[in-house]
C-alpha positions as CSV (number, residue, x, y, z in Angstrom):
1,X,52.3,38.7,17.4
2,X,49.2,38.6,19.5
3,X,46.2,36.4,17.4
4,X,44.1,38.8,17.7
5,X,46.4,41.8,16.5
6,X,46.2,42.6,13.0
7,X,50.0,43.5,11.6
8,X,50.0,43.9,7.7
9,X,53.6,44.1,6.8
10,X,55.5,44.5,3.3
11,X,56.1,40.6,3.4
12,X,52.1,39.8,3.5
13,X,50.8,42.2,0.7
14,X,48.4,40.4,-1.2
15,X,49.4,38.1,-4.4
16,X,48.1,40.9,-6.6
17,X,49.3,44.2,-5.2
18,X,50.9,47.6,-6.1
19,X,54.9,47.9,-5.8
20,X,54.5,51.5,-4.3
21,X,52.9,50.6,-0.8
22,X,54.4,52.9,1.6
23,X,54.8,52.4,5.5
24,X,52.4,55.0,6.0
25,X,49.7,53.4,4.1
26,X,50.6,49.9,6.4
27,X,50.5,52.1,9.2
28,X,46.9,53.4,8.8
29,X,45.4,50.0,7.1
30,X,46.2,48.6,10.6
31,X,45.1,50.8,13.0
32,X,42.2,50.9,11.5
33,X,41.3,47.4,10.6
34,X,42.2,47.0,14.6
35,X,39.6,49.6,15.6
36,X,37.1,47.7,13.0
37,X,38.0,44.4,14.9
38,X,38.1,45.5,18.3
39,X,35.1,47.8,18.0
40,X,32.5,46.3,15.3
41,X,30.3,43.6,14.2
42,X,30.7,41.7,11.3
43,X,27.3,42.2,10.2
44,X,25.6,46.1,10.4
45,X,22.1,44.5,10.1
46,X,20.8,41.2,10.5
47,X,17.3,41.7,9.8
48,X,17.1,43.1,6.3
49,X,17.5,40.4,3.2
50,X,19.6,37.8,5.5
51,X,21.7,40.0,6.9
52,X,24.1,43.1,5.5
53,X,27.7,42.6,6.0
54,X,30.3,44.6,7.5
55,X,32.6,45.3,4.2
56,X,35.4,47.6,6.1
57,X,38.3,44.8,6.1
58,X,37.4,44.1,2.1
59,X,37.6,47.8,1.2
60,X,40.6,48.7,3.4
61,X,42.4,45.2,2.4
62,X,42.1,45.8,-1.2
63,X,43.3,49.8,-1.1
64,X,45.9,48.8,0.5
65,X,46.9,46.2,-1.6
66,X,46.0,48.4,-4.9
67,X,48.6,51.3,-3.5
68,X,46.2,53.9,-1.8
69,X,48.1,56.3,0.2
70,X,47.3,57.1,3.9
71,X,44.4,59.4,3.3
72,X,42.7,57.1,0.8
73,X,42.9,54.6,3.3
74,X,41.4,56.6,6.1
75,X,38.8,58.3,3.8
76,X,37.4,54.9,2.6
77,X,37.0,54.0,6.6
78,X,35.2,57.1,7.4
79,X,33.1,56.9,4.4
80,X,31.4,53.8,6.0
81,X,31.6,53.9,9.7
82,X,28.6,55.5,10.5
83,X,26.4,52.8,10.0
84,X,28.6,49.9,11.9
85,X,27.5,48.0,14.8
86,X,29.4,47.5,18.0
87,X,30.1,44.6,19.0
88,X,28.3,44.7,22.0
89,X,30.8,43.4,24.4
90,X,28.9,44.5,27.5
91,X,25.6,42.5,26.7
92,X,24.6,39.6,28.4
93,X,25.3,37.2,25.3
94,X,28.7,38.4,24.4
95,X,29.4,37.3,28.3
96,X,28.8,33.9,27.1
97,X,31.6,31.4,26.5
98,X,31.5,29.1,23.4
99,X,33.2,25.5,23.6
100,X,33.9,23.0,21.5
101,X,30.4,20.8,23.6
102,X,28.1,23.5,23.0
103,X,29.5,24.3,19.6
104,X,26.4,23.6,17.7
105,X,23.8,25.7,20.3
106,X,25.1,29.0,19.1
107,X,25.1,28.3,15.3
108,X,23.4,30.4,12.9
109,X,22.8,33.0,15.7
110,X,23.9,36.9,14.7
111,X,23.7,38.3,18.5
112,X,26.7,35.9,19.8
113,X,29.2,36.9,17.1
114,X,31.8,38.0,19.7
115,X,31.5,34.6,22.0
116,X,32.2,33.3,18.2
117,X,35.3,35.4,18.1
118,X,36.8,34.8,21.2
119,X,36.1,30.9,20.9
120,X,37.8,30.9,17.2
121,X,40.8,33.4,18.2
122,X,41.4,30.9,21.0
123,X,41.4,28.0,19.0
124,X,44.1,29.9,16.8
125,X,46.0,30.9,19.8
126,X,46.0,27.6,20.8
127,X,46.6,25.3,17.6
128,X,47.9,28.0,14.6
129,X,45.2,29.5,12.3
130,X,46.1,26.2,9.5
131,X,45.1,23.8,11.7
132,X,42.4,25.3,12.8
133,X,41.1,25.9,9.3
134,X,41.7,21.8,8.9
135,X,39.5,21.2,11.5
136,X,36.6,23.3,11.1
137,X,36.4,23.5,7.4
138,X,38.7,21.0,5.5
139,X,38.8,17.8,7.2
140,X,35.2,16.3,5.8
141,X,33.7,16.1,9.7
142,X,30.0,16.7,10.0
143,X,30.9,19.9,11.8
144,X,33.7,20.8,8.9
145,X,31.3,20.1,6.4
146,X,28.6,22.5,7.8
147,X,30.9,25.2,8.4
148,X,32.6,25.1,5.0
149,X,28.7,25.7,3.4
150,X,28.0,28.6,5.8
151,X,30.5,29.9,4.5
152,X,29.1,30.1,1.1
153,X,25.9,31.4,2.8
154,X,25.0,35.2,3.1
155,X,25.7,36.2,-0.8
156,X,29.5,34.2,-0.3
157,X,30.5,37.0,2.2
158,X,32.2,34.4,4.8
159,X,34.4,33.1,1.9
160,X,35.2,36.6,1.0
161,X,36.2,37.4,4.1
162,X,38.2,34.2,4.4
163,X,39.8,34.8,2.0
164,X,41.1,38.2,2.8
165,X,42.4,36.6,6.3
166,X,44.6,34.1,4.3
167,X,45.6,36.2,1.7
168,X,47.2,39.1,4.4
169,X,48.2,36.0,6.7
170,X,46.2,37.8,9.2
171,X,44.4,35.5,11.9
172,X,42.8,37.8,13.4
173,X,41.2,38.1,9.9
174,X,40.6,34.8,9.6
175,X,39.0,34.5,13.1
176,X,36.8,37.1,11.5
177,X,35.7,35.1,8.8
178,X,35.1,32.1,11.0
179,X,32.8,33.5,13.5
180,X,31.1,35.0,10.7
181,X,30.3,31.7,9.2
182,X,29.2,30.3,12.5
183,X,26.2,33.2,12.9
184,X,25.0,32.2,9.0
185,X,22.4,29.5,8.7
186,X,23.2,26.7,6.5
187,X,21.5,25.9,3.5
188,X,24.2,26.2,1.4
189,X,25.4,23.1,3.0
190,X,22.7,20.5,1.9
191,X,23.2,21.9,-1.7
192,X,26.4,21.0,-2.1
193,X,27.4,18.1,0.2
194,X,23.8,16.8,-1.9
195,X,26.1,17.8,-5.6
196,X,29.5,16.0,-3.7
197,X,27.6,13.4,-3.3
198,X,26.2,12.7,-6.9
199,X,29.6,13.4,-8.4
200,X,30.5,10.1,-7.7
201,X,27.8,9.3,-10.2
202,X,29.4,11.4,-12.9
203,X,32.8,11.1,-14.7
204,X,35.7,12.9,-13.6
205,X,36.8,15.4,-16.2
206,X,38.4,15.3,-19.2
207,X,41.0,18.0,-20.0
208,X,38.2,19.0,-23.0
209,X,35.4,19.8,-20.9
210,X,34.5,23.5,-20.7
211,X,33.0,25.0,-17.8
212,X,31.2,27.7,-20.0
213,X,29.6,25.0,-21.4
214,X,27.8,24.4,-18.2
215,X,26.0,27.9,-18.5
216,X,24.5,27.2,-21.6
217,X,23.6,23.7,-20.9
218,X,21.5,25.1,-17.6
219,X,19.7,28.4,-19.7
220,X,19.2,25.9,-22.1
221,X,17.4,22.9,-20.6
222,X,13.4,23.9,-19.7
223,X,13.1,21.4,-16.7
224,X,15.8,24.1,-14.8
225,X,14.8,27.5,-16.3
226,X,11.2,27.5,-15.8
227,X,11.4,26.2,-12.6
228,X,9.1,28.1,-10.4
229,X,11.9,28.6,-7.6
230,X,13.2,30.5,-10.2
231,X,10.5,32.9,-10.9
232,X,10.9,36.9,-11.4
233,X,12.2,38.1,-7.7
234,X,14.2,34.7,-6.7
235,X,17.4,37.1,-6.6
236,X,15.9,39.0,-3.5
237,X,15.3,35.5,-1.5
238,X,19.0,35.9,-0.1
239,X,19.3,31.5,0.0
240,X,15.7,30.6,0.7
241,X,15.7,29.1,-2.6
242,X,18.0,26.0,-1.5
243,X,15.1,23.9,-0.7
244,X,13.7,23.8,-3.8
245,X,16.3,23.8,-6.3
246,X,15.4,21.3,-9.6
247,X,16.7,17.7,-9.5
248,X,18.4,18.9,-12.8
249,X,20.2,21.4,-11.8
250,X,21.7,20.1,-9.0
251,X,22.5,16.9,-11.2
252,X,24.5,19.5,-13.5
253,X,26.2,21.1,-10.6
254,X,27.7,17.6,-9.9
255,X,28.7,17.2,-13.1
256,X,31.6,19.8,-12.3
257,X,33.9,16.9,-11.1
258,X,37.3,17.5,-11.7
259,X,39.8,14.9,-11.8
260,X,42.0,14.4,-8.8
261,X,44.4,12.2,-10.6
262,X,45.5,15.5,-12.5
263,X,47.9,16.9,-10.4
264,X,48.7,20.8,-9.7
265,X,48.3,21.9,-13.1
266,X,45.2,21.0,-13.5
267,X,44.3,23.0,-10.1
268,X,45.9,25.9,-11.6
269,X,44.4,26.0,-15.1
270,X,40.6,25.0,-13.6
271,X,41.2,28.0,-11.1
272,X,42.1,30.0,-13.7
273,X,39.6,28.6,-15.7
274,X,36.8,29.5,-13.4
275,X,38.0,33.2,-13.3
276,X,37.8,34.0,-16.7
277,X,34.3,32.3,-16.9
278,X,32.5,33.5,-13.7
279,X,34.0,37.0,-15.2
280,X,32.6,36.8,-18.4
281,X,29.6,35.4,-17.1
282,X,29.1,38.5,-14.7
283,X,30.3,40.8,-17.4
284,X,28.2,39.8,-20.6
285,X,24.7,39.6,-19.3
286,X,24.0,42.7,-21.1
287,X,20.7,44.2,-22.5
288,X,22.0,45.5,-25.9
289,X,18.7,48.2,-25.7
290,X,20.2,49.4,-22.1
291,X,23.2,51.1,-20.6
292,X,25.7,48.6,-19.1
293,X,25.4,47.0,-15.4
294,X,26.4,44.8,-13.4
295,X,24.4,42.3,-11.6
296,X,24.8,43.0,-7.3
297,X,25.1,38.8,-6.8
298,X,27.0,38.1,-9.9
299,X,29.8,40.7,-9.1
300,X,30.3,39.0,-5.9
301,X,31.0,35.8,-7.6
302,X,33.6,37.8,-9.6
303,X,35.0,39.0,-6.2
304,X,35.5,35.7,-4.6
305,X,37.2,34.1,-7.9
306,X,40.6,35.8,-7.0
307,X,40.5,33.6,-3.5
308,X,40.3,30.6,-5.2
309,X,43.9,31.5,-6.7
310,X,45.1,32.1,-3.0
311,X,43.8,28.9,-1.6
312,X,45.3,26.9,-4.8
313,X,48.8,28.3,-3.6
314,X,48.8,27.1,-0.3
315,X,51.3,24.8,0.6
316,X,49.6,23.1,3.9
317,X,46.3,22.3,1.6
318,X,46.1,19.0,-0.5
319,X,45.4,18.9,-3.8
320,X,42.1,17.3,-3.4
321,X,41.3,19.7,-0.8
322,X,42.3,22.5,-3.5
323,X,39.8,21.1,-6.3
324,X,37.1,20.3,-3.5
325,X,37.0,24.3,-3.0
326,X,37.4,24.9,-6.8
327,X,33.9,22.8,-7.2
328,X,31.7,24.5,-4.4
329,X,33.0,27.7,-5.9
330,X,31.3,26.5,-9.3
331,X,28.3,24.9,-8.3
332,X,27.8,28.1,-5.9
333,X,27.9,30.1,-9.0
334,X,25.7,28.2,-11.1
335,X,23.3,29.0,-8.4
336,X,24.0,32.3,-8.4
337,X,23.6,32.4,-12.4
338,X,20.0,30.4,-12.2
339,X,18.2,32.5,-9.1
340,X,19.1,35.9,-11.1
341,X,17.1,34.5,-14.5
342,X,19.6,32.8,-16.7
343,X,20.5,35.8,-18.6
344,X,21.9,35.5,-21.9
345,X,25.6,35.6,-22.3
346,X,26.3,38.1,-24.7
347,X,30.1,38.0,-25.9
348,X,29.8,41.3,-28.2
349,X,28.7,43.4,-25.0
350,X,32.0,43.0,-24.2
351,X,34.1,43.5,-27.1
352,X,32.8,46.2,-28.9
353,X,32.0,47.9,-25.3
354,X,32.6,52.1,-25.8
355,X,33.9,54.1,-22.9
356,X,32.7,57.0,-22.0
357,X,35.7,58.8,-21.0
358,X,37.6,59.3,-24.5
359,X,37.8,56.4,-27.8
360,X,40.2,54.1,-25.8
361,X,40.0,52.1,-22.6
362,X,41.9,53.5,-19.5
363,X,45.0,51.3,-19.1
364,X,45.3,49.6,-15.6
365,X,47.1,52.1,-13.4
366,X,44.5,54.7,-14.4
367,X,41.3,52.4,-13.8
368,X,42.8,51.5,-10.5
369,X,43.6,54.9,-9.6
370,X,40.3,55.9,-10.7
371,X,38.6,53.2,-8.2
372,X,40.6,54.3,-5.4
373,X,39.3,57.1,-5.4
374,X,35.7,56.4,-6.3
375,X,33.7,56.6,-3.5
376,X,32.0,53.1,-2.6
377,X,32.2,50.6,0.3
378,X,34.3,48.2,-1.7
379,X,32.7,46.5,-4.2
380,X,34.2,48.6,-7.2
381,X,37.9,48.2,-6.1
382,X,37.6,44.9,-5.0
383,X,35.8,44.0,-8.6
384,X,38.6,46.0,-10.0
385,X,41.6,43.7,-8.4
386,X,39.6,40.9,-9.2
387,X,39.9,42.1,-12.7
388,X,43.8,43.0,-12.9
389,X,44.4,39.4,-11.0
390,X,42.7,37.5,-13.9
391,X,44.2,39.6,-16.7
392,X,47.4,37.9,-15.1
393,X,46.6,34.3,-14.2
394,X,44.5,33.6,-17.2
395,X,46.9,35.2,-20.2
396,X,49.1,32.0,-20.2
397,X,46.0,30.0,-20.9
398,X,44.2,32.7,-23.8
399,X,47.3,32.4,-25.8
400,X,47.9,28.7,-25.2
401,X,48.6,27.2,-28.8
402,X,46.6,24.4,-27.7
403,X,42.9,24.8,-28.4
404,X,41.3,22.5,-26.2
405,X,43.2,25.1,-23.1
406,X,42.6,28.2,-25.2
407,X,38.9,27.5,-25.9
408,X,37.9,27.2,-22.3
409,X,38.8,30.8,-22.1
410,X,36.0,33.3,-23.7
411,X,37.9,36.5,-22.3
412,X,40.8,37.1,-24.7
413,X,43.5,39.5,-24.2
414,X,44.6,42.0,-21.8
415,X,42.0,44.6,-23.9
416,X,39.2,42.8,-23.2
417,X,40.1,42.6,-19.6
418,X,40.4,46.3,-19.4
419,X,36.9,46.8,-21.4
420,X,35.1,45.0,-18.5
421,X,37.2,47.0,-16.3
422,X,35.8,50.2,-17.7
423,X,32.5,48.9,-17.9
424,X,32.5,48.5,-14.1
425,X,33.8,52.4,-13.5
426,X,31.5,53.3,-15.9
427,X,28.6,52.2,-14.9
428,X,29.0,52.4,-11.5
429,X,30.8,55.7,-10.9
430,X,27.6,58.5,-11.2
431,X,25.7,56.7,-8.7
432,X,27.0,57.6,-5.0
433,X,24.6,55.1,-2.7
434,X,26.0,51.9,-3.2
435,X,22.8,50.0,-3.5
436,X,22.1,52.0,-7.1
437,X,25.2,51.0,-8.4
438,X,24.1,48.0,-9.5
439,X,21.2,46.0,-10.8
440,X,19.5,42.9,-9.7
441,X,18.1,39.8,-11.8
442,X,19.4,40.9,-15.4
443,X,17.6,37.8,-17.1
444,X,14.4,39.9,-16.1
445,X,12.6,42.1,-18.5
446,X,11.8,44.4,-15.1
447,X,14.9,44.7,-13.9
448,X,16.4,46.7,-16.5
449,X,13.4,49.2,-16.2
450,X,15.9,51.1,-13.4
451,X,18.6,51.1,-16.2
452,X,18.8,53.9,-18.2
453,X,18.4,53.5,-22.2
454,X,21.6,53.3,-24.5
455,X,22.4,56.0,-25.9
């Protein structure tokens, strides 16, 4: 297979997929996440808020994966391909040629995202797409380092995509993912190679240390909240808010250090850990007066959690690589949490939630059937996956008989699962542009004024 081919087959589904994929749904997922390769940017705009991102390999990747026939396929592609870019392949920068000496020249530079491609899909031609994800974002190298934080850059997009690529086992995917890491700037970087380094002043974990204890600690403590970085509007500053961040919270951040010594299991319960709490943090900042929503930045950290699951599983990673990844997914989130207003975590939103189709929650082949065929450019089907995948991974660790593993876990139950899951449909399906689907900043006042009242 060429690198730069994509070839989805039944052996490289997804680790949470549907059993009824069909060769015709394969079929069109390919050619058309070819044409999206061969043909388009990464990024449709570059000016507006940081950049907007391409989102046509998430969509297609995770209809695929959640059993959408041919024409659901095709109709999610055509529903957002009129606003891609090209590529540009016959401009004067795309003619130039990246290397591993000039490397650092074209960083953080939109306009030579296809010199980025072809340098990255050479490097996987040359070396196999897991050494090449060593080398420019695992091994701890000042070049390593600053590509693994661009890829937390740009609302954690790169990761996303990233994590697609491994997930499918598609390098042309992760070539993708790479070159769009490489055209983010870096801020993201300083933040957390500054919280890897105070770690070492903090003790490792304990196995009875709660990561949802974090939240509370940060909404709680003044010196972070009132920060002025943190000020109504700081969710609109797309990163520019690195710079500033208080002392305290980054001290907090490094406080997420988990304990290497631990072994596998302890990858897999804090992986699974951090999906049930980055879910219920997404899902219960509600304003009991208003109808539900979903914060735009906090749904992407629910998005990304299910990637953390396929990077704990792969074989060629160490373990301290695994709980490295684990930690920047955290501390990114806790960022995420702070710059949309600390909202209050609200448990109840969630468990006495009401659908509005009918007294009873749709089950999980009808939510995912209705998300297939919402229309959207991805975020609602890829939230939904994200859902069903932590209903899955975290149940063994709800019902554990051990409290000090069950009370790290403040989802409970596949019904609670499926509440949030209805939530999202809910809220998001009478709303066709994708930008009034969700809110922004719920721990402002303001930003609920674009919310409809409960009714």
């Amino acid at each position: 297979m060429s690198f730069s081919t994509v070839a989805i087959t039944t052996a490289n589904t997804g680790i949470d997929h549907a059993d009824n994929i069909t060769p015709g749904s394969l079929e069109a997922a390919n050619q058309l996440l070819q044409h999206n390769h061969d043909k388009w940017h990464v990024m449709w705009d570059t000016v507006k808020a940081g950049g907007l991102h391409n989102h046509q390999v998430h969509y297609l990747l995770t209809d695929l994966a959640l059993g959408a026939s041919p024409e659901q396929i095709k109709i999610a592609f055509e529903s957002n391909k009129g606003y891609q870019r090209e590529i540009d392949a016959g401009d004067e920068k795309s003619k130039h040629v990246i290397t591993s000496e000039n490397f650092e020249e074209y960083l953080a530079r939109y306009e030579y995202y296809a010199p980025w491609l072809d340098f990255f899909q050479n490097e996987i031609n040359q070396k196999g797409w897991q050494a090449v994800l060593g080398e420019y974002l695992f091994d701890e190298t000042p070049r390593a380092n600053d590509l693994l934080g661009r890829m937390f850059e740009g609302a954690i997009h790169p990761i996303i995509h990233l994590g697609f690529g491994v997930e499918f086992a598609q390098p042309a995917i992760i070539a993708e993912a790479l070159a769009q890491a490489a055209i983010h700037r870096s801020q993201a970087t300083s933040y957390l190679l500054r919280t890897q380094e105070l770690a070492s002043n903090h003790p490792a974990w304990t196995r009875e240390k709660r990561l949802m204890d974090i939240f509370t600690a940060v909404r709680s403590n003044p010196f972070i909240k009132d920060a002025p970085v943190f000020a109504p509007g700081s969710w609109d500053r797309m990163g520019n808010f690195f710079p500033d961040l208080p002392q305290p919270l980054v001290e907090v951040a490094a406080s997420y250090t988990l304990d290497r010594s631990m072994g596998e299991d302890e990858v897999q319960l804090r992986t699974a850990e951090m999906i049930d709490v980055i879910t219920w943090m997404a899902s219960a900042c509600q304003n009991p007066a208003k109808a539900a929503k979903f914060d735009f930045f906090l749904m992407h950290s629910v998005n990304c959690s299910i990637f953390l699951s396929v990077f704990a599983r792969l074989d060629f990673l160490d373990e301290h690589t695994k709980f490295r990844l684990l930690e920047f997914k955290v501390r990114m989130g806790l960022v995420m949490y702070a710059t949309q207003g600390f909202p209050e975590l609200l448990t109840d939103e969630i468990t006495t939630y009401k659908p509005r189709r009918g007294d009873q929650c749709m089950n999980w082949t009808e939510v995912i059937e209705r998300a297939k065929n919402m229309p959207c450019d991805g975020h609602v089907v890829k939230f939904i996956r994200a859902l069903h995948h932590g209903s899955i991974v975290c149940r063994p660790y709800e019902d554990s008989k051990d409290e000090t593993i069950a009370s790290k876990f403040p989802i409970k139950g596949t019904e609670m699962w499926l509440k949030i899951a209805n939530m999202v449909l809910d809220s998001t399906e009478d709303y066709p542009g994708t930008y009034d689907k969700w809110m922004r900043g719920p721990g402002f006042d303001a930003a609920w004024d674009i919310v409809p009242d409960r009714k």
